[in-house]
C-alpha positions as CSV (number, residue, x, y, z in Angstrom):
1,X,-61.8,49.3,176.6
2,X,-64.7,50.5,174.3
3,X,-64.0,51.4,170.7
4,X,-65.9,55.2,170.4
5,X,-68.1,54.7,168.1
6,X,-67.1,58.4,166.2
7,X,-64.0,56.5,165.1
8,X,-62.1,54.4,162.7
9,X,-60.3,51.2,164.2
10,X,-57.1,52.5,162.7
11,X,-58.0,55.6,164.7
12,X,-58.9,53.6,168.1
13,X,-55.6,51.9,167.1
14,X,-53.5,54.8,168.3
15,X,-55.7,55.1,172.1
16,X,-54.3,52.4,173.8
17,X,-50.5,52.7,175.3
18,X,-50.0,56.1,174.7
19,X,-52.8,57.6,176.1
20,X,-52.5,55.3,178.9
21,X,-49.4,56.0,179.6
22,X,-49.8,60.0,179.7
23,X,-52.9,59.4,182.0
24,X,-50.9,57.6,184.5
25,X,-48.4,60.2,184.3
26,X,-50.4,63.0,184.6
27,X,-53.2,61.6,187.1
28,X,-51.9,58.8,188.7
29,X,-48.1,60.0,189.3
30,X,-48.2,63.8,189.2
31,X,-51.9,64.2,190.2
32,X,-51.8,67.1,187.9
33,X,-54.6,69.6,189.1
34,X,-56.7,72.5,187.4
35,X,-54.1,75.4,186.9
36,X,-50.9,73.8,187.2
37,X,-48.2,74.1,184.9
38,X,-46.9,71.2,182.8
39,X,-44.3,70.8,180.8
40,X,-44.1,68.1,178.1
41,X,-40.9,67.0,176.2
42,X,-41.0,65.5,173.1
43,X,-44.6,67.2,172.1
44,X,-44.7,65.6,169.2
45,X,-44.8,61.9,170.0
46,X,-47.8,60.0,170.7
47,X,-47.7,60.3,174.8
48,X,-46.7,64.0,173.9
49,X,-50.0,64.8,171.9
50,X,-51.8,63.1,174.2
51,X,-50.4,64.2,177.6
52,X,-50.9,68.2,176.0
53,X,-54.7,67.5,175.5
54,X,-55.2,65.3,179.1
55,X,-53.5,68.4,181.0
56,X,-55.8,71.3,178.9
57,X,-58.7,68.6,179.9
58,X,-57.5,68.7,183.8
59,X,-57.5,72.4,183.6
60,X,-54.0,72.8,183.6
61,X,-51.7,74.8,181.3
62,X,-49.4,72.9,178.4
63,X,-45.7,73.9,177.4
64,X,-43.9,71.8,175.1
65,X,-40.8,71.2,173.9
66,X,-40.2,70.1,170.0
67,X,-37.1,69.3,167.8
68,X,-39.5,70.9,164.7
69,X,-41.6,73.7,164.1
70,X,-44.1,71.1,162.4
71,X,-43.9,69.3,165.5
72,X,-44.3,72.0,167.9
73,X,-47.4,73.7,165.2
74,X,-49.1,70.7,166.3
75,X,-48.4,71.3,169.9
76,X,-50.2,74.4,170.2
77,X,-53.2,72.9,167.6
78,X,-53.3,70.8,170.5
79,X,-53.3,73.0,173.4
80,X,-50.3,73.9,174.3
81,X,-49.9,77.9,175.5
82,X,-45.6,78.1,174.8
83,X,-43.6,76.0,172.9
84,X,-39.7,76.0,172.1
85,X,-37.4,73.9,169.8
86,X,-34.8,72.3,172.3
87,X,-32.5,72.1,168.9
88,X,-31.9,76.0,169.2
89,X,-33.5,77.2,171.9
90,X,-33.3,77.0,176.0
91,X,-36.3,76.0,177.0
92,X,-35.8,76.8,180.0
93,X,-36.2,80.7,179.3
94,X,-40.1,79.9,177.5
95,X,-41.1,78.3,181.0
96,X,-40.0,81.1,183.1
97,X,-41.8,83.6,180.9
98,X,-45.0,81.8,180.6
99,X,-45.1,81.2,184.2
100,X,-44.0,84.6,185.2
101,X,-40.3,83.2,186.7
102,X,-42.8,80.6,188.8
103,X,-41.1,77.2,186.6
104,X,-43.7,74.2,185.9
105,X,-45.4,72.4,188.7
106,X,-45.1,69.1,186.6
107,X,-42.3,68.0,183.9
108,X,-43.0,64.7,181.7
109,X,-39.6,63.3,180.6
110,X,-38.8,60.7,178.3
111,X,-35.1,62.3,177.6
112,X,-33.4,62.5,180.9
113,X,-29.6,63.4,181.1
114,X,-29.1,65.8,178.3
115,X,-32.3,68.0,179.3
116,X,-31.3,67.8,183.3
117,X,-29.6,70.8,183.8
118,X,-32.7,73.0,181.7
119,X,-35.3,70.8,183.8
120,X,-33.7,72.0,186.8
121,X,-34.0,75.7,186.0
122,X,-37.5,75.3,184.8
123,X,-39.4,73.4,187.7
124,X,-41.1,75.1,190.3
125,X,-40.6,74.8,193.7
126,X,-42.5,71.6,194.9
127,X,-42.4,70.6,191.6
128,X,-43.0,66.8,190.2
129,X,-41.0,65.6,187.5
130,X,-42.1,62.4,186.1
131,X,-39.5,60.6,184.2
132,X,-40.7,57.8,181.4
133,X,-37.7,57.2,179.2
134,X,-33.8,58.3,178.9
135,X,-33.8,59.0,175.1
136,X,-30.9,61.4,176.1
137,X,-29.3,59.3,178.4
138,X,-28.8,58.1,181.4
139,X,-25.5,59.7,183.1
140,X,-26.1,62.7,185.4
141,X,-22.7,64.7,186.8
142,X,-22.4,67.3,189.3
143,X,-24.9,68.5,192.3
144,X,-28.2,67.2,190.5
145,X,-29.3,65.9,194.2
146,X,-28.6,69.2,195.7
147,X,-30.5,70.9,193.4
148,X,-33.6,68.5,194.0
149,X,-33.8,69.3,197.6
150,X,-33.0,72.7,197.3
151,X,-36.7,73.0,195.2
152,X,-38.2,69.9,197.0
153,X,-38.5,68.6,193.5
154,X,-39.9,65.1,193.5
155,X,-38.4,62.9,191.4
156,X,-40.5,60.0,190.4
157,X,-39.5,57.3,187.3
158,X,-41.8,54.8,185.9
159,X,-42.2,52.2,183.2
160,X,-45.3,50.6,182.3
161,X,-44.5,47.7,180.9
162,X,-43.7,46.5,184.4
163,X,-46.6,47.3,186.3
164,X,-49.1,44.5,187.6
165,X,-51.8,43.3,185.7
166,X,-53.8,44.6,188.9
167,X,-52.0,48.1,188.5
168,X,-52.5,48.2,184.5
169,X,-56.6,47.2,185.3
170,X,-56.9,49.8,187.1
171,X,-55.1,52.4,184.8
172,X,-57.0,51.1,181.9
173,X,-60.4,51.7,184.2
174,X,-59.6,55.4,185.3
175,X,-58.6,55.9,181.5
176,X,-62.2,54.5,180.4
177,X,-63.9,56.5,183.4
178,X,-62.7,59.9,183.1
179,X,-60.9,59.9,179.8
180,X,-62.3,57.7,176.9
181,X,-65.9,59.5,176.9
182,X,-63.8,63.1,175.7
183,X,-63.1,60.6,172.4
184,X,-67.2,60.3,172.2
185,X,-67.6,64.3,172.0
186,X,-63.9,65.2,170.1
187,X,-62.5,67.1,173.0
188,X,-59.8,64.4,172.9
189,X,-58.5,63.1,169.6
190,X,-55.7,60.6,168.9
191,X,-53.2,61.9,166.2
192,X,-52.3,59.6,163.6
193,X,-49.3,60.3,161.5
194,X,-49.2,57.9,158.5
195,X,-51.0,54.8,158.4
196,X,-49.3,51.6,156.9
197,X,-50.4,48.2,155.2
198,X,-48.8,45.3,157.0
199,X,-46.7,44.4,153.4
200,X,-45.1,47.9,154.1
201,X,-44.0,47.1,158.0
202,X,-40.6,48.4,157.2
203,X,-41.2,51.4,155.6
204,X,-43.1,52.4,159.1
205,X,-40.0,51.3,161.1
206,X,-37.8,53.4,158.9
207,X,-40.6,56.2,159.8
208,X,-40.2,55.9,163.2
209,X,-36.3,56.1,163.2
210,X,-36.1,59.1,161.3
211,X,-38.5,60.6,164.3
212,X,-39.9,62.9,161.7
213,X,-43.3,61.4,162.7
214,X,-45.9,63.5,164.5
215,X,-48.2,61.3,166.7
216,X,-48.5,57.7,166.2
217,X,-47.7,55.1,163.3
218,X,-50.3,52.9,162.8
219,X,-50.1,49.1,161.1
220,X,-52.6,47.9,159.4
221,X,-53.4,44.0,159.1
222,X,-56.2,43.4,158.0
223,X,-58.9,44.8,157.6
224,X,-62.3,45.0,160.0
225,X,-65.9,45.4,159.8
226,X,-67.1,45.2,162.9
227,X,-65.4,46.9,165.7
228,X,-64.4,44.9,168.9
229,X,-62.9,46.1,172.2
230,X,-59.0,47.7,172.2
């Protein structure tokens, strides 16, 4: 994968898994189309950043969902049309308005359990929801499956690190295809947080467990002159 040449390697740095992973998400799982409705947990992260500006590039529309107001500013710097703070707020209720009671055609989550019962409410009929991670956990109780096919909601989970090398070469290829030249002309741009020395690795992991981060943290280790392929 190219570097673009508009950007820093500490920049490029922050391309690789994330936007990968919300490409395969959106494109490859969901096949998100122009005018759908998506809605993207944890907006603030790197694949949340990332997944709002791939679905405003597809043509779709981007809610988020944030546990800060920094967090979801960025979100709608990004693209996305509604936002809500799932610390004091039900989501749920900012889907159903935006969509005019229709619910999301596509949900990313990388929370699972504790969001289920407000993912329900807010899915369309037909809907895809795409889960990624179970920051919330992993325990569901009562008629979650009854609900599914009551919506036809299809449920589909997915890790990355799993995949074939055949399945990530392709990913990466569709990524460099359709994506990476957006990087070139700035319609897509990585968001990097902080950037840290490789002498200061632990003040980026304490960073990144106090999830105050917006976007990715970057470690640097040395230095580079020439730029070389991700």
């Amino acid at each position: 994968m190219p570097v673009p040449a508009n950007l820093a390697l500490s920049d490029a740095a922050a391309i690789p898994e994330v936007w990968l992973t919300a490409y395969q998400l959106l494109h490859l799982l969901a096949g998100v189309k122009s005018r759908e409705c998506v809605l993207v947990h944890a907006a603030g992260s790197g694949v949340g950043t990332a997944a709002i500006q791939l679905a405003k590039l597809a043509g779709a529309r981007a809610l988020a969902t944030a546990g800060s107001q920094e967090k979801l500013d960025m979100a709608e710097k990004m693209g996305a049309e509604g936002t809500a703070n799932y610390k004091n707020e039900d989501f749920s209720e900012m889907v159903l308005k935006k969509t005019n009671g229709a619910g999301a055609n596509i949900i990313l989550d990388c929370v699972g359990s504790s969001f289920v019962d407000k993912n329900l409410a807010s899915i369309a009929t037909d809907g895809r929801w795409i889960l990624y991670g179970l920051l919330g956990g992993a325990n569901v109780e009562g008629r979650f499956l009854g609900a599914l096919l009551r919506k036809r909601i299809s449920l589909i989970a997915t890790t990355l690190r799993s995949r074939s090398l055949e399945y990530k070469k392709h990913l990466v290829e569709a990524f460099s295809q359709h994506a990476l030249p957006s990087f070139h002309t700035e319609t897509l741009k990585p968001v990097v947080d902080t950037i840290f020395k490789i002498a200061d690795i632990q003040q980026a992991h304490l960073m990144m467990e106090s999830n105050k981060n917006i976007g990715k943290i970057v470690v640097e280790v040395r230095k580079e002159n020439v730029k070389d392929e991700l």
